[in-house]
Z-matrix of the N, CA and C atoms (Angstrom, degrees):
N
C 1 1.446
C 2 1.524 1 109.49
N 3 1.099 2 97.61 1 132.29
C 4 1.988 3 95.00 2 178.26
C 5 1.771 4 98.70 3 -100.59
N 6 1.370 5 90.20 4 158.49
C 7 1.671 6 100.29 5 171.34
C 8 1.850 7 100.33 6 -149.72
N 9 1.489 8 96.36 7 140.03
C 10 1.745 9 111.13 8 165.09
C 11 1.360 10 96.76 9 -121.79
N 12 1.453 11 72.80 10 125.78
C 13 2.159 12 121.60 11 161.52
C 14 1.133 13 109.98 12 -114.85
N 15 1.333 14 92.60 13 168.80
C 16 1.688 15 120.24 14 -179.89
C 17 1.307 16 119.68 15 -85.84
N 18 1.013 17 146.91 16 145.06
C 19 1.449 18 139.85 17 134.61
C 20 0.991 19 118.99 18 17.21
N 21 1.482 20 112.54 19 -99.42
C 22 1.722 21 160.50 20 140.44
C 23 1.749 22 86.28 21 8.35
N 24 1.379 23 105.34 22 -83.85
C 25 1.686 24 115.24 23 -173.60
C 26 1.652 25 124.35 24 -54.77
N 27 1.266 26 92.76 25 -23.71
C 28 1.483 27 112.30 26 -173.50
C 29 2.023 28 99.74 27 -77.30
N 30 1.206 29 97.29 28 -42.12
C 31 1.766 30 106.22 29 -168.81
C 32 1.854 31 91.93 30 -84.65
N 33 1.155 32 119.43 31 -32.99
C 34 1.919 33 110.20 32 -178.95
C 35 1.414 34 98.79 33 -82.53
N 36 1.665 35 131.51 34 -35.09
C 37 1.649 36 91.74 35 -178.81
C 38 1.232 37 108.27 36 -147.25
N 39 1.695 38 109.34 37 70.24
C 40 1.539 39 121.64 38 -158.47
C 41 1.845 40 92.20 39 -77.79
N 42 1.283 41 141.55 40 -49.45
C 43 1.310 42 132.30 41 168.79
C 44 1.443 43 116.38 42 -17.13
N 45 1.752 44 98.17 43 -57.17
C 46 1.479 45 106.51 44 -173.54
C 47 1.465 46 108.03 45 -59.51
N 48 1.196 47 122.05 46 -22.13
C 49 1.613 48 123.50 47 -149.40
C 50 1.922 49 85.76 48 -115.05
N 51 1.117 50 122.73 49 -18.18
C 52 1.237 51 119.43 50 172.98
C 53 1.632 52 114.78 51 -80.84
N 54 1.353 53 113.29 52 -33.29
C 55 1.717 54 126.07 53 169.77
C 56 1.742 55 108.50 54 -57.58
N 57 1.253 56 87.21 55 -71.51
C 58 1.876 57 93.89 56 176.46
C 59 1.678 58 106.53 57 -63.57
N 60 1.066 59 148.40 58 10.05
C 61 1.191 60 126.84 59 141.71
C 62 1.386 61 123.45 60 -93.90
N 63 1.537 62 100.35 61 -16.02
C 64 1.674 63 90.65 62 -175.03
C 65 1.799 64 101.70 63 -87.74
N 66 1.361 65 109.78 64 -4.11
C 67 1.923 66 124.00 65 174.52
C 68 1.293 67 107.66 66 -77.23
N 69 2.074 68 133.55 67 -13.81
C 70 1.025 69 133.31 68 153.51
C 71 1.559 70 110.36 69 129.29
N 72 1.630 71 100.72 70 24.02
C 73 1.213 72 110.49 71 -175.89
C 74 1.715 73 135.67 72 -101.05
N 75 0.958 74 139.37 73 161.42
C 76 1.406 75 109.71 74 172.82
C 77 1.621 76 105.45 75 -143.37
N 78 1.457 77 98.67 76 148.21
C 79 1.217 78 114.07 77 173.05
C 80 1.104 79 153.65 78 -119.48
N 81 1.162 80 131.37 79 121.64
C 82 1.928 81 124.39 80 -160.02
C 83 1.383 82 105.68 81 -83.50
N 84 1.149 83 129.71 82 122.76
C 85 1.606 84 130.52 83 175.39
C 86 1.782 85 87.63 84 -88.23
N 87 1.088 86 99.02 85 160.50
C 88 1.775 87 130.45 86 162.49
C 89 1.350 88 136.80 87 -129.86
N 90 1.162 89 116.58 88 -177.35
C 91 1.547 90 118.64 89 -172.15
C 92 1.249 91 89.78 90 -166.17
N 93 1.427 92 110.42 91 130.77
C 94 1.747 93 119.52 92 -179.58
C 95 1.322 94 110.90 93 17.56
N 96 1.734 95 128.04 94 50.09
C 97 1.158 96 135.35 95 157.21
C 98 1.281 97 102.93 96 94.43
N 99 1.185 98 139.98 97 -29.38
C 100 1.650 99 138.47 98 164.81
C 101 1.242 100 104.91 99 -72.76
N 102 1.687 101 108.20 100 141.47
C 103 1.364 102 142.28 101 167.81
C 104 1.182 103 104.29 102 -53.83
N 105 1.771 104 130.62 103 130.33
C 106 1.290 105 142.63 104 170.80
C 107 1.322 106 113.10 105 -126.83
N 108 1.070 107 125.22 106 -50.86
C 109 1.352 108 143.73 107 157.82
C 110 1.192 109 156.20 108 -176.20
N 111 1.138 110 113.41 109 154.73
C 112 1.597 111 130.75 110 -176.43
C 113 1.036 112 134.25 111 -58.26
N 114 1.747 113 130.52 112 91.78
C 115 1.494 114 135.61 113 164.59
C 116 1.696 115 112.49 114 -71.83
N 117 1.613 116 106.49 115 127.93
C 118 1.215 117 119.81 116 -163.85
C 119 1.622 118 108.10 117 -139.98
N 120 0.874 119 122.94 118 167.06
C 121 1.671 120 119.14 119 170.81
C 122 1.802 121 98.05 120 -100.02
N 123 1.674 122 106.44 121 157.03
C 124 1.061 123 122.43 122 -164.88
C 125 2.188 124 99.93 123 -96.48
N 126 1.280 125 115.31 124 118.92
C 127 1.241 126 103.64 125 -159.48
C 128 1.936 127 95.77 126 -121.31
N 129 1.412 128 87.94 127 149.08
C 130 2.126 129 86.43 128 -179.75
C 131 1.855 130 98.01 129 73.80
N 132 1.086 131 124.55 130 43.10
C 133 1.493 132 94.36 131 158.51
C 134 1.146 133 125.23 132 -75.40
N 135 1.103 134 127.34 133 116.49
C 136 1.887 135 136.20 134 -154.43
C 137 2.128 136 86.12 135 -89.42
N 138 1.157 137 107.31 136 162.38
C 139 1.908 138 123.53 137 -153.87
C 140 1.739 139 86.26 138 -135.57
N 141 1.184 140 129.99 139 151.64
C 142 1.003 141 153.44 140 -119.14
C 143 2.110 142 86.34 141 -119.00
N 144 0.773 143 102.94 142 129.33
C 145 1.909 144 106.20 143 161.70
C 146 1.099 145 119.73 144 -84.39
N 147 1.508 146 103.68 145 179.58
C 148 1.973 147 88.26 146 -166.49
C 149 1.526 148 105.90 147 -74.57
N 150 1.662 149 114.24 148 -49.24
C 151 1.198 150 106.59 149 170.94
C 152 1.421 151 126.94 150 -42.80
N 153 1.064 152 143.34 151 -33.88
C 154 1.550 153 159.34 152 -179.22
C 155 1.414 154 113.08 153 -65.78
N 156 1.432 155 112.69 154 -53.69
C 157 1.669 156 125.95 155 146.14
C 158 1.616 157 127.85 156 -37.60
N 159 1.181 158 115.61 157 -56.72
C 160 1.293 159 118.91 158 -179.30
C 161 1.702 160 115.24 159 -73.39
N 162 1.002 161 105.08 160 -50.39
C 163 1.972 162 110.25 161 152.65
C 164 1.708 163 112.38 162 -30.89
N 165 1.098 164 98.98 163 -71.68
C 166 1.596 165 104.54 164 -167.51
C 167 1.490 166 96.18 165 -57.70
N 168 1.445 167 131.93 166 -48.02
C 169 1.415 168 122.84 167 -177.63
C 170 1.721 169 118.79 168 -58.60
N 171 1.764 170 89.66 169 -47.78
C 172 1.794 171 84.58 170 155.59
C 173 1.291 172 160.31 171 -26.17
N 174 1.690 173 88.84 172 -57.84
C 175 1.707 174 114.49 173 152.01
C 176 1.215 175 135.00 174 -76.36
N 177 1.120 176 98.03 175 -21.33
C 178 2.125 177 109.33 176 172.03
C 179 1.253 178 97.51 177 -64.06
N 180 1.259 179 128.64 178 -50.47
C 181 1.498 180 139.86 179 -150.88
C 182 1.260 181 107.34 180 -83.03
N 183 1.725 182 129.47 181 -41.53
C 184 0.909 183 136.01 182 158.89
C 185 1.645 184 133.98 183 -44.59
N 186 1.812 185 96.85 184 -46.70
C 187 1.500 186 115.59 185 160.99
C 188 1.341 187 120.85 186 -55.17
N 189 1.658 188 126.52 187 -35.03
C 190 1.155 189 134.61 188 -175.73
C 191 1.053 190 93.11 189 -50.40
N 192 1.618 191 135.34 190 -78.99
C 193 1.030 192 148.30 191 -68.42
C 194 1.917 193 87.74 192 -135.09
N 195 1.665 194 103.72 193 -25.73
C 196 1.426 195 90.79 194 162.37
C 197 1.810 196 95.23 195 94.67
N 198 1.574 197 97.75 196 135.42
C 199 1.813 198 113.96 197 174.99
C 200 1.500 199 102.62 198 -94.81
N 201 1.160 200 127.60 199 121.14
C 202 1.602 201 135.02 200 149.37
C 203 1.480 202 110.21 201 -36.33
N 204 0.970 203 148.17 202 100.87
C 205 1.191 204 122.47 203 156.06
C 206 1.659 205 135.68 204 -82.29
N 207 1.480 206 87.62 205 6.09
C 208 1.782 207 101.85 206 172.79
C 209 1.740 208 99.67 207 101.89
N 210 1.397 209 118.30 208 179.39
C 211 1.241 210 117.60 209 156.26
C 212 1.785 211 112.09 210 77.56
N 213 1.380 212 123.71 211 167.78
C 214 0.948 213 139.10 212 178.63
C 215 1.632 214 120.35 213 -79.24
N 216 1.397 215 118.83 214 128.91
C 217 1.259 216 108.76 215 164.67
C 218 1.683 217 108.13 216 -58.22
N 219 1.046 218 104.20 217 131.09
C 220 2.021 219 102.69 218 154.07
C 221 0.971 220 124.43 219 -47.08
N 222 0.982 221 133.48 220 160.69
C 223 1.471 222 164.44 221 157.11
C 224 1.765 223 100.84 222 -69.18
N 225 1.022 224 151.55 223 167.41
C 226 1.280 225 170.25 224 -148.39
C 227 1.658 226 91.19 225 -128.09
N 228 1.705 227 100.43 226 -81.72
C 229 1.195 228 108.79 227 -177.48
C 230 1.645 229 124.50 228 -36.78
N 231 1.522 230 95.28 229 -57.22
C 232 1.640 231 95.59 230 158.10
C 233 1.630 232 136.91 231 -27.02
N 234 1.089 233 97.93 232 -67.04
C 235 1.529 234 124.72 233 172.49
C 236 1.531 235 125.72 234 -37.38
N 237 1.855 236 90.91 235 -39.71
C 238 1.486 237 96.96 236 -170.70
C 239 1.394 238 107.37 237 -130.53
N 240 1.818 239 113.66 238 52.53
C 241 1.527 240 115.95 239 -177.42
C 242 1.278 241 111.31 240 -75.53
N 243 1.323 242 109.90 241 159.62
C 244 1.436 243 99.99 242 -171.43
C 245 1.571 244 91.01 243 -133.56
């Protein structure tokens, strides 16, 4: 079933409008009665392989762990000579 909303309606009860699309619905948002866009459900989300997995853990771990950027921490005092 399709349904057109407003803006306005779209921003007060987007949950509601997020339930009924994922129930198989879709919805046209508007703007002073013209079509802007299209609420849809998200279909095929494809899941990660093992290789694809172990990468991303790679880089998480890497991120933890923080970039050197070389050089000295500052001083505070430094920072804020006056």
């Amino acid at each position: 079933m399709k349904q057109i909303i407003s803006i306005r309606e779209a921003n007060q009860y987007l949950s509601r409008y997020i339930d009924a699309v994922q129930s198989g619905e879709e919805i046209t948002i508007t703007r002073r009665g013209l079509p802007v866009a299209r609420l849809t459900a998200v279909v095929g989300i494809t899941k990660l392989n093992d290789r694809q997995k172990a990468a991303r853990k790679r880089s998480l771990a890497r991120m933890r762990r923080g970039y050197s950027l070389g050089g000295k921490i500052p001083v505070r005092e430094a920072l804020h000579e006056r």
